[in-house]
C-alpha positions as CSV (number, residue, x, y, z in Angstrom):
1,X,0.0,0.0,0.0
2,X,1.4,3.6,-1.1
3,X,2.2,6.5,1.3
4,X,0.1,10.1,0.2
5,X,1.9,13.1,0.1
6,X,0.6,16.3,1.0
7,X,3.4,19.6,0.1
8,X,3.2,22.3,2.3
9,X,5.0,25.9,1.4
10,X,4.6,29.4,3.6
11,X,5.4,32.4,0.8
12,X,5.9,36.0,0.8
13,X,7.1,37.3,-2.5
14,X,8.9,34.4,-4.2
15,X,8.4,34.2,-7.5
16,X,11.8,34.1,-8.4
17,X,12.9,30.4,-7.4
18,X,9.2,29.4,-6.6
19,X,8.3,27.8,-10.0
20,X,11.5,25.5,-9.9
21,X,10.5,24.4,-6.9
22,X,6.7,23.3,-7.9
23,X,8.2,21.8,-10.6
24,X,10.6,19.6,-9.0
25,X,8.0,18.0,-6.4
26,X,5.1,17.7,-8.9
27,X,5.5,14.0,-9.3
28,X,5.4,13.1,-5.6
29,X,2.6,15.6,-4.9
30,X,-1.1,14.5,-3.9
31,X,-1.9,17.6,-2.9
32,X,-0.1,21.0,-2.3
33,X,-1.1,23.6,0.0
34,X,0.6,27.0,-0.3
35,X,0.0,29.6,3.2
36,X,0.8,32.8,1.8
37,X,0.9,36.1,3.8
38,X,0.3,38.9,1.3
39,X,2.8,38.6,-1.7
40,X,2.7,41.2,-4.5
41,X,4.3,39.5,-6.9
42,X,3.3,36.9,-9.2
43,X,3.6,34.3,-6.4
44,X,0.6,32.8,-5.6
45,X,-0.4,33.0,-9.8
46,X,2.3,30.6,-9.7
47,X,1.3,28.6,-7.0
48,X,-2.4,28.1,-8.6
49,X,-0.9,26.8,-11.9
50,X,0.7,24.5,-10.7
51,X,-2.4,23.4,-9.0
52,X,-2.3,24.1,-5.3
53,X,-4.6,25.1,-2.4
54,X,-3.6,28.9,-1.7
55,X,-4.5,30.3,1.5
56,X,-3.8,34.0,2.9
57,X,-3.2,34.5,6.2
58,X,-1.3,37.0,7.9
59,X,2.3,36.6,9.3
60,X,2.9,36.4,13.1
61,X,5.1,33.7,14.0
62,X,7.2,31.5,11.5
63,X,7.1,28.7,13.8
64,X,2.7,29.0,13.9
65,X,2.2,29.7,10.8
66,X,4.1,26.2,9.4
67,X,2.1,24.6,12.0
68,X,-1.2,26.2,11.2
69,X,-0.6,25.5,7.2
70,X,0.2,21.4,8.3
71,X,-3.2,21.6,10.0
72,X,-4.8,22.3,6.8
73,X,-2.8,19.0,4.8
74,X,-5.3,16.5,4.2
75,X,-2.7,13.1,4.3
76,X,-0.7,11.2,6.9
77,X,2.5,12.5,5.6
78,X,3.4,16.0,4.5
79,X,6.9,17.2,3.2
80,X,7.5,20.8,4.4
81,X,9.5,23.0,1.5
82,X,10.3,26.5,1.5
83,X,10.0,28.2,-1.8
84,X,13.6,28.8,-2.7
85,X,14.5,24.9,-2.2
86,X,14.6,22.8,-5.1
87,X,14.7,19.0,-5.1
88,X,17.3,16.9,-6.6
89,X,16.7,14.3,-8.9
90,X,18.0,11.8,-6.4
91,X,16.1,12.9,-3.6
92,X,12.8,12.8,-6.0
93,X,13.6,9.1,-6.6
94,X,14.0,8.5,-3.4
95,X,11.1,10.0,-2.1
96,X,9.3,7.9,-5.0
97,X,10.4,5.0,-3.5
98,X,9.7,6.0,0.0
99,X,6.4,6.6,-1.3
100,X,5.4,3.2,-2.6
101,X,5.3,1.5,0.8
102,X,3.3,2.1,4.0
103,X,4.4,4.0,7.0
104,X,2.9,4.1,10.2
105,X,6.2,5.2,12.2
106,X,6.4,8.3,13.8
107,X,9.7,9.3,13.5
108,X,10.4,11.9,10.7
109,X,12.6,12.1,8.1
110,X,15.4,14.6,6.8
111,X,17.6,14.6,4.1
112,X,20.6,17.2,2.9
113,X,20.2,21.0,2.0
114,X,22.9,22.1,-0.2
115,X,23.2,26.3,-0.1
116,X,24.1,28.6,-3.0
117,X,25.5,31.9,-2.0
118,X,25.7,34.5,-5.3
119,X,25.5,31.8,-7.3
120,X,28.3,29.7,-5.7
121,X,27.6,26.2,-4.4
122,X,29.1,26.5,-0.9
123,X,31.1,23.6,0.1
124,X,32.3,24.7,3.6
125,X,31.5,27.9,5.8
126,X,29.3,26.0,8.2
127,X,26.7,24.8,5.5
128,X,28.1,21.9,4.8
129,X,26.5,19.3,7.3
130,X,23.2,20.8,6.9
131,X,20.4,17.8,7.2
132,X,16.6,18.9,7.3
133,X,14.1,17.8,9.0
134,X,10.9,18.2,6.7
135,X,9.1,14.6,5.9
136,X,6.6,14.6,8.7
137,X,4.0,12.3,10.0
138,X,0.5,13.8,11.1
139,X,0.8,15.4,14.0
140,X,4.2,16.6,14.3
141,X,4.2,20.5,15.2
142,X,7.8,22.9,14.5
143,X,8.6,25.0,17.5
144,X,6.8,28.3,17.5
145,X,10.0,30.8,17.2
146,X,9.9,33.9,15.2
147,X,12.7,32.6,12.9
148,X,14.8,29.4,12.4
149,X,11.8,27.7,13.2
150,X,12.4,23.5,14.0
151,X,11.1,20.2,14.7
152,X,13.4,19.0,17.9
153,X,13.4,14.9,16.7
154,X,15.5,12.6,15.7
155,X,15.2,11.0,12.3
156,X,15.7,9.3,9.4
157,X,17.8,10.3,6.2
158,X,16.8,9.8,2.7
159,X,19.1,10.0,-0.1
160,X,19.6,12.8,-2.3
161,X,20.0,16.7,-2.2
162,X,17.5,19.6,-1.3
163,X,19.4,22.7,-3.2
164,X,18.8,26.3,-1.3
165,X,18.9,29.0,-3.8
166,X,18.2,32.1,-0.3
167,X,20.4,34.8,-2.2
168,X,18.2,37.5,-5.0
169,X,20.7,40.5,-4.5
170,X,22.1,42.6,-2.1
171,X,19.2,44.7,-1.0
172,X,17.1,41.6,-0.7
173,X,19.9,40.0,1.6
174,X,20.2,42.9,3.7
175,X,16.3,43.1,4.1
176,X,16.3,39.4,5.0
177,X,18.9,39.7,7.7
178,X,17.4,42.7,9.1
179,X,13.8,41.2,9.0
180,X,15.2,38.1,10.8
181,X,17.1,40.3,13.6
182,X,13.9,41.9,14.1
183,X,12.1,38.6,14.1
184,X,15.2,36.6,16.2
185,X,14.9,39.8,19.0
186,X,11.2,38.9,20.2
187,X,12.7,35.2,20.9
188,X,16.3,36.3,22.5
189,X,14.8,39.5,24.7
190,X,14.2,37.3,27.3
191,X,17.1,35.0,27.4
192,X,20.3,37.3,27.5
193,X,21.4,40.1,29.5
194,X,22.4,43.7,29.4
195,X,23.5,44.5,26.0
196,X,27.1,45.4,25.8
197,X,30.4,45.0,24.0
198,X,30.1,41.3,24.8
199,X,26.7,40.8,22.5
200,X,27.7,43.6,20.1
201,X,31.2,43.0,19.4
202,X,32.6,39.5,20.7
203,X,29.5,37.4,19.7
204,X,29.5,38.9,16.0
205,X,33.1,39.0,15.9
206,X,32.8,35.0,17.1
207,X,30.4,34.1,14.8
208,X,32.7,35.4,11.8
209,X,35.5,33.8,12.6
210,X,33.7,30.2,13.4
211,X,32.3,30.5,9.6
212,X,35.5,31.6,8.3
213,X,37.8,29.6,10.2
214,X,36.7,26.8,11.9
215,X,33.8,26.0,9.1
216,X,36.3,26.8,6.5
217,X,35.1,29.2,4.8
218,X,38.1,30.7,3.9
219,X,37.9,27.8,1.0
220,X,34.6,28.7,-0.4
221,X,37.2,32.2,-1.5
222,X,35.6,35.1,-1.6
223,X,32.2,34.6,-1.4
224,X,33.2,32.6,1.7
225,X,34.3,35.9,3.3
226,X,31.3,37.8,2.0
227,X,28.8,34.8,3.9
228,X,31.1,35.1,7.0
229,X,30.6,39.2,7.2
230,X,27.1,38.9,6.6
231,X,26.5,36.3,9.8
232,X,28.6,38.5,11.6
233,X,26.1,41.8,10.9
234,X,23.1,39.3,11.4
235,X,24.6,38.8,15.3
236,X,24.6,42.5,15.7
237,X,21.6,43.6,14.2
238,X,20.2,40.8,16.3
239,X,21.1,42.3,19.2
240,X,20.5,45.8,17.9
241,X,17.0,44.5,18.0
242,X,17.0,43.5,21.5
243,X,17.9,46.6,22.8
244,X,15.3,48.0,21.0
245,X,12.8,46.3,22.2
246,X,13.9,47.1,25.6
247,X,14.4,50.6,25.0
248,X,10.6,50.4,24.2
């Protein structure tokens, strides 16, 4: 007996990647259900061609809204995939596979994301050991965080490659880390201290030099150095953000 598949995708202005992405997971679909929180683009256009259930619903929490969109998937099973990820033909296969048999188990399943920075597959920086966890039985909830958003759960790999295309151009990447700082302060306000040279220079300064160093991504080259100064302005503006809040 066969496994069905419900898809599940949160969107926000992604029409750039988004129709490589339906593309890639239209043969394992059953159903796919789009939660979309007020795009202007041609997003959810594209998410109706390609035949899914759009709903609109405003953004609060990252974490709520995934689990508020899974409520809404109709099977036993539902693969979580954000709209710049784009499935491997490996991983399709063996999701096919997966597919054709039964499964009552409750533990989950994750497979590899593979990130591309400016165009650039990076092979070190910190990305390279990144396994997912987005193959979900019925029931399973992601933490409600503002950002970064995870199911805590040990699981089961599946073969093959999830490719992350997160980069548009610079604007865009400076939006995103600014949104997520903003985001990340409502869930750190209440779990560090004062704000001072520790959080605003050693942390960001640490964070560079464990993607630069320690990840090596002084061999991805340039772009490696680029990624590393960007995490370290996403520490600061994180904490930025906290003493915001607090300041409120």
């Amino acid at each position: 007996m066969s496994t069905a598949l419900s898809i599940l995708y949160l969107s926000y202005n992604e029409e750039d990647v988004f129709g490589q992405s339906l593309e890639s997971v239209g043969s394992i679909a059953d159903e796919i259900i789009v939660v979309d929180s007020g795009s202007t683009d041609a997003t959810v256009q594209i998410a109706e061609r390609a035949g899914a259930t759009v709903y609109k619903r405003p953004l609060g929490n990252w974490g709520e809204q995934r689990n508020w969109g899974l409520e809404k998937c109709q099977h036993p099973w539902t693969l979580v995939v954000d709209c710049d990820e784009v499935f491997t033909k490996e991983l399709i296969a063996s999701l096919q596979e997966w597919k054709k048999r039964e499964h009552k188990e409750q533990q989950p399943y994750s497979f590899k994301r593979v990130h591309f920075f400016k165009g650039k597959r990076m092979r070190f920086s910190g990305l390279q050991n990144d396994y997912v966890v987005r193959l979900l039985p019925k029931g399973m909830k992601f933490e409600e965080l503002n950002v970064h958003e995870k199911v805590r759960s040990s699981s089961k790999r599946l073969k093959g490659e999830l490719f992350h295309y997160t980069y548009k151009n610079a604007l865009h990447w400076e939006q995103k880390f600014r949104t997520y700082a903003k985001r990340q302060a409502l869930d750190y306000e209440k779990r560090v201290g004062r704000i001072g040279p520790y959080y605003l220079n050693v942390k960001p300064s640490w964070r560079f030099f464990k993607h630069f160093i320690i990840k090596g991504g002084i061999f991805d080259g340039s772009k490696g150095l680029e990624y590393a100064l960007w995490m370290y302005r996403s520490v600061k503006w994180r904490y930025i953000e906290v003493n915001k809040l607090r300041i409120k």
